[in-house]
Each structure stands twice: as structure tokens, then as C-alpha cells.
N, C-alpha and C positions, 0 to 999 in steps of 0.2 A: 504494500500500500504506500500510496508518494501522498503525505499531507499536503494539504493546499497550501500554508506557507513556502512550501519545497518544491511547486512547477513553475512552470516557466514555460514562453514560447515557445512553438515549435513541435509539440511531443503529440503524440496520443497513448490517451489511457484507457483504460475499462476499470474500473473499479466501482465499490459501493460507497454512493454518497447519501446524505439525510437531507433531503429535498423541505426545507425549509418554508417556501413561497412556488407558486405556481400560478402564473397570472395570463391568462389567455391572448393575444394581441390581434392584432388584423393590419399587412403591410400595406403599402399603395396600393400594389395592384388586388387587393382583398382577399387575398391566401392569410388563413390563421397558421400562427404559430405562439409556441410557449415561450414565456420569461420566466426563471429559474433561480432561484438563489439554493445554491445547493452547500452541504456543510461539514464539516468536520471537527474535531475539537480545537484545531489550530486555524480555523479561520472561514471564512465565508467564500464563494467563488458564483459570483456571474455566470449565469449560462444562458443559451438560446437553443430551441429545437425549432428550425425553419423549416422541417419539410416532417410532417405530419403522416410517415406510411406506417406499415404494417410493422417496420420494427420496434415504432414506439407503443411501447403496450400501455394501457391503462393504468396509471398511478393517480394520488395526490398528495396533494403537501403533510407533509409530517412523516409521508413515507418513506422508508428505509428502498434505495434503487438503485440498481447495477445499472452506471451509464457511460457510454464509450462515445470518446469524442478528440476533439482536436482542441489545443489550449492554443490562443492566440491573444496578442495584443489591440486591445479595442480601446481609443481613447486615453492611452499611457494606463489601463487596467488591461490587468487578466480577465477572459472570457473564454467559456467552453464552448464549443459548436458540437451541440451533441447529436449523433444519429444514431445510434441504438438505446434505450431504455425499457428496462424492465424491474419487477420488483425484487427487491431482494429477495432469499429465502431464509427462513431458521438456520442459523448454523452459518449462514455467510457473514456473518458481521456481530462485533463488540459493540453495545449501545455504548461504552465508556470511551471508542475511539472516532466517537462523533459527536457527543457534547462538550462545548465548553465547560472548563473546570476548576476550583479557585487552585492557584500554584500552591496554597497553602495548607497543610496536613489539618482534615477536618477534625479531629479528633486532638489534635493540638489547640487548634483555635478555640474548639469548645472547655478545653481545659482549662484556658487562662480565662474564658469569660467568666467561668464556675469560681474561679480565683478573686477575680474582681466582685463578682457576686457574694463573698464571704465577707468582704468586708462593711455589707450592709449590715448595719445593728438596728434598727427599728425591729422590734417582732414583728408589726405589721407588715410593715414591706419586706421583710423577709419571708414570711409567711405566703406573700402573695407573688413573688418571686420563684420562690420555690414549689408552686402552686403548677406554675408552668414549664419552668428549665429543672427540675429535681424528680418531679411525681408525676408525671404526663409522657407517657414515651411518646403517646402517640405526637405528641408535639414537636417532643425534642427530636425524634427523627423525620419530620418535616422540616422544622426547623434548619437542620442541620443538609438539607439537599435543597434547599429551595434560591431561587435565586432573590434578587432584590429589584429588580426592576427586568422589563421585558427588553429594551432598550440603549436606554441611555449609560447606565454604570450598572457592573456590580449583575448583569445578565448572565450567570454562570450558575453551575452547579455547587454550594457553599459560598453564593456569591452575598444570602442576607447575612448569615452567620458570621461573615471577614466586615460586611459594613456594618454589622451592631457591634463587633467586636473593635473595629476601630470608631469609631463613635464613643464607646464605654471607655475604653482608654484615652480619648482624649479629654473626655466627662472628668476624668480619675485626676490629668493633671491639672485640669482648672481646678478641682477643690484643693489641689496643692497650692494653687498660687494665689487664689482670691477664701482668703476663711470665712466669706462667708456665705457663699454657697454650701448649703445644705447636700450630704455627701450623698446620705440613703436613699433620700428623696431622687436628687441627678442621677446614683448612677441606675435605679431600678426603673428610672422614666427612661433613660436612654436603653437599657434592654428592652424597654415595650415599645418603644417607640415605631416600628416598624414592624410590629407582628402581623397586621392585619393585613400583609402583603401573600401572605399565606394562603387567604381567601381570595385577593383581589385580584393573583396571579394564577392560574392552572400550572400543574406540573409538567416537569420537562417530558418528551418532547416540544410540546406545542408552547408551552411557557408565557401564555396568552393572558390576553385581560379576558377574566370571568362576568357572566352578566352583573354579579354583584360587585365586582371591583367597576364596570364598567358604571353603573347606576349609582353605586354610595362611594366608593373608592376605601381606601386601605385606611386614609386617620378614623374615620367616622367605625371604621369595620373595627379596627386597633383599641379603639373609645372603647365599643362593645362589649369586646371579646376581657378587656381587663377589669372594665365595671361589673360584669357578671361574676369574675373573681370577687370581685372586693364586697361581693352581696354575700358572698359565700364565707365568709371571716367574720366571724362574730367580736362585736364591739369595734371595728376598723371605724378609727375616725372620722367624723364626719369630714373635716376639714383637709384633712389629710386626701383624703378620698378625692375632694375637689380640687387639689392640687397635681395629684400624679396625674388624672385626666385632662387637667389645664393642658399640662407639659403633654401627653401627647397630641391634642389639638393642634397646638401650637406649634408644634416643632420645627415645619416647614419656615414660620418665620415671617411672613406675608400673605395676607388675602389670596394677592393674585400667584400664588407661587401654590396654594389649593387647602393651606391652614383656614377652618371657620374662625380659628382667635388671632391676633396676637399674642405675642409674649408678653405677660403681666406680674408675671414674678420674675427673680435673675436667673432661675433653676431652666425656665423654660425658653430665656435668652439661649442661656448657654448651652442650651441642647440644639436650638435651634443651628446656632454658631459651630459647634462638632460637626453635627450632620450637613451643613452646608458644604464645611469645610472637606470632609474626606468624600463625598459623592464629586465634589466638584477636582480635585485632585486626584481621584479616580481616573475622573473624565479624560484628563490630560493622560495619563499613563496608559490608559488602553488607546487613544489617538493615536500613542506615539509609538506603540506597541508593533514587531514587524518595520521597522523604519529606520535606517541609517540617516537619514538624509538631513540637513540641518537650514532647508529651506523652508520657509513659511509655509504650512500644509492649506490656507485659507480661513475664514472664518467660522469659527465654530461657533454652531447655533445657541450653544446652553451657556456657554462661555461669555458669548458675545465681543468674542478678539479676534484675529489671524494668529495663531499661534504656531510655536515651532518649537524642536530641540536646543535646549543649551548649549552652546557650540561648546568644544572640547577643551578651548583654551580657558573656559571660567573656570 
């Protein structure tokens, strides 16, 4: 198998791809043909099926498919010109060497959250913490495959588990440096902060937005999912209650950014402030990801710059 970071013009292959997208076209002259985004765990690859015969058998997208083709250069991008496709069968293909995946050992990453999770002292927030990441497997191994977004960062396999985990760490050293953020409060809001991406997102393969992610979205589902805990703790402060739910409301940071609050305490600034901060330096590193080059890649839409690599001599 030749990953899709490793071709290049010029070759033909036959191999099994994860058919990602499959989008119907129609050229000038009114012949259909397919547009393809087909996949691998090392990267995404452009393709086209212009001529529509017998060799192209019946697929669709999310399908696992044995498809032979020619890689060429279209527009300074790779592009497949495919003419044979069919589906894979059982036994042809690892689902693990077609999804993206975080570089980081899941099982690691959940350790050190578990770690930072210890240093909550509140019983109640501990309680309700451990309500979800301790006494729930079925959670905790969602949790731990699921990704964080369908798109834009962190669309991997342990890709919410690496951005709650970097979130909570960054949560960890602001209470290092400002005393008076409230520690158990930030860091147990910043593990919720993102659960209800759970619901909002379908599982991999299709890693889609769900009717209900697409209709209420993930803070509102997030809200939910941790005030039904906190019904379930007897005596859980009133106050307190309306705090950790503030911070997850709020954590996006803006209205228009899809928060119903703003930040109204510092707990749910500063969440908001983490989470900005590693989604959006995320962004940059998977941009840059695959790339030697140290020219401007153009503007990036989430960003809102032209951005590019640090040249080698900073």
C-alpha cells in the first residue's frame, strides 16, 4: 500500500481507498461523472471518474473501495483519474490504515487527564467528574475514539481527548499564575467543556454532524448531558451548579462564534481563552502538516491571515 502522502505524479495504482465524498457532476458536453475525495490515514486525495462504464461498480461514500487509477498533477495538487472501482471486501483492508489518528498514545493522554482530574478537591465536582471519566465506560471509550470536530481541528481519531487534554492543561497553568481562579471549578469545566461533541458528531467513519448536533449543536447538548449529572448528586450546590454550566455555555467566548452567554465569571474567560487558544494553534499545525515549503500557503479562513512556516533561520 503507497499512503497518499507518498505519491506523486506519474504512477498508477490499484489499491483500497475510504471514499470519503462522492459528489455527482455533469461536464459541458452533459456526460456525468464522479468527484471523489478518497482517504487514508495520512491524508486526503482528489479524484475524478470521467467515464462512467461497467468497470465502475456501484459504491458510496463512507465506502471502503479498490480503485485503480492514474495520479497526476491538476492545478499544483494531486489528483486520481480513476477507471476501475469496486468495493472492497472483508479481509482487504485495516479500518486503522484509513483513518486519521491523534500521533499521541490514547491511553497516555487519558492518563495525564485522570492526573489532572485528581487534583480536583471539591467533592462535588469531583463527584461529578468522576460521574463520567471514572464510572461510565461507556463514555470513557467514546470519549477516548471520538474526534472533536468534523473539520476544522482536532478531526481525528483521539482527536477530542488531545483537545480536552490540552485545554485542561492549559486551565492547570493559569491557576498557576493568576490565584484567583478557582482550580476545581476551571479544570472540571474544561473537561466538560466539549463532551457534547459526542452526540453532535457521528462516529468514524462518516464523523458527520448528527440531526441533533445539526439542530441544538454540542454546548447546549454539553449543558445537558452535565446538568443531568449534577440532578443526580444529592445536595450539589445550587450555585455551584450554575457556575460549571455558565463555563460550559460560555466557553466559545462570543455570540457569534455559537456561545448562548458570554463569559461572566474569570473561570469561564479563561476557558474560553484555552480553548481558543489550542483549537486555533491546532489549526496552524495541521495546515502546515505535509509541507516543507516556507511560502505563504494563502488565507486561512478561521484564522483570518495568509499564513506560512517559520523560516528556518528564527
Amino acid at each position: 500500500m503507497i499512503y497518499i502522502q507518498d505519491l506523486h505524479e506519474g504512477i498508477r495504482i490499484s489499491q483500497v481507498f475510504l471514499c470519503r465524498q462522492k459528489v455527482t457532476g455533469t461536464t459541458k458536453t452533459g456526460r456525468s461523472y464522479y468527484s471523489l475525495k478518497l482517504q487514508d490515514k495520512t491524508g486526503v486525495l482528489d479524484a475524478k471518474v470521467w467515464e462512467l462504464s461497467n468497470s465502475i461498480e456501484h459504491f458510496e461514500a463512507n465506502d471502503y473501495i479498490l480503485a485503480e487509477g492514474d495520479i497526476q498533477n491538476y492545478n499544483n495538487a494531486l489528483q486520481m483519474n480513476v477507471r476501475r472501482i469496486r468495493r472492497a471486501k472483508e479481509g482487504e483492508y485495516d479500518q486503522k490504515e484509513f483513518l486519521p489518528a491523534s500521533q499521541l498514545a490514547i491511553e497516555d493522554m487519558y492518563g495525564e487527564l485522570m492526573r489532572l482530574a485528581g487534583k480536583i478537591q471539591n467533592p462535588y465536582l469531583k463527584q461529578l467528574v468522576d460521574s463520567f471519566f471514572v464510572e461510565d465506560p461507556a463514555f470513557i471509550s467514546a470519549f477516548k475514539a471520538h474526534s472533536a470536530a468534523k473539520t476544522v481541528h482536532h478531526n481525528f481519531i483521539g482527536g477530542l481527548l488531545q483537545h480536552t487534554l490540552r485545554v485542561t492543561q492549559l486551565c492547570y497553568f493559569y491557576t498557576l499564575q493568576y490565584p484567583m481562579l478557582n482550580r476545581d471549578l476551571l479544570l472540571a469545566t474544561a473537561m466538560f467543556h466539549d463532551i457534547g461533541k459526542l452526540r453532535e458528531l457521528s462516529d468514524f467513519p462518516a464523523n458527520d454532524y448528527t440531526d441533533e448536533g445539526q439542530l441544538i449543536g454540542h454546548i447546549v447538548i454539553g449543558y445537558e448531558m452535565v446538568h443531568d449529572r449534577i440532578r443526580a448528586i444529592q445536595g450539589f450546590p445550587k450555585k455551584l451548579e450554575t457556575e460549571v454550566l455558565h463555563c460550559i455555555l460560555a466557553h466559545q467566548g462570543e455570540l457569534e462564534y455559537g456561545s448562548p452567554k458570554k463569559p461572566s465569571i474569570i473561570e469561564a474567560l479563561a476557558l474560553s481563552y484555552a480553548d481558543d487558544t489550542d483549537a486555533k494553534l491546532e489549526i496552524m499545525i495541521e495546515e502546515f502538516e505535509g509541507t516543507a515549503s516556507m511560502d505563504f500557503l494563502g488565507v486561512n479562513r478561521f484564522l483570518g491571515t495568509n499564513i506560512r512556516k517559520t523560516s528556518k533561520e528564527a
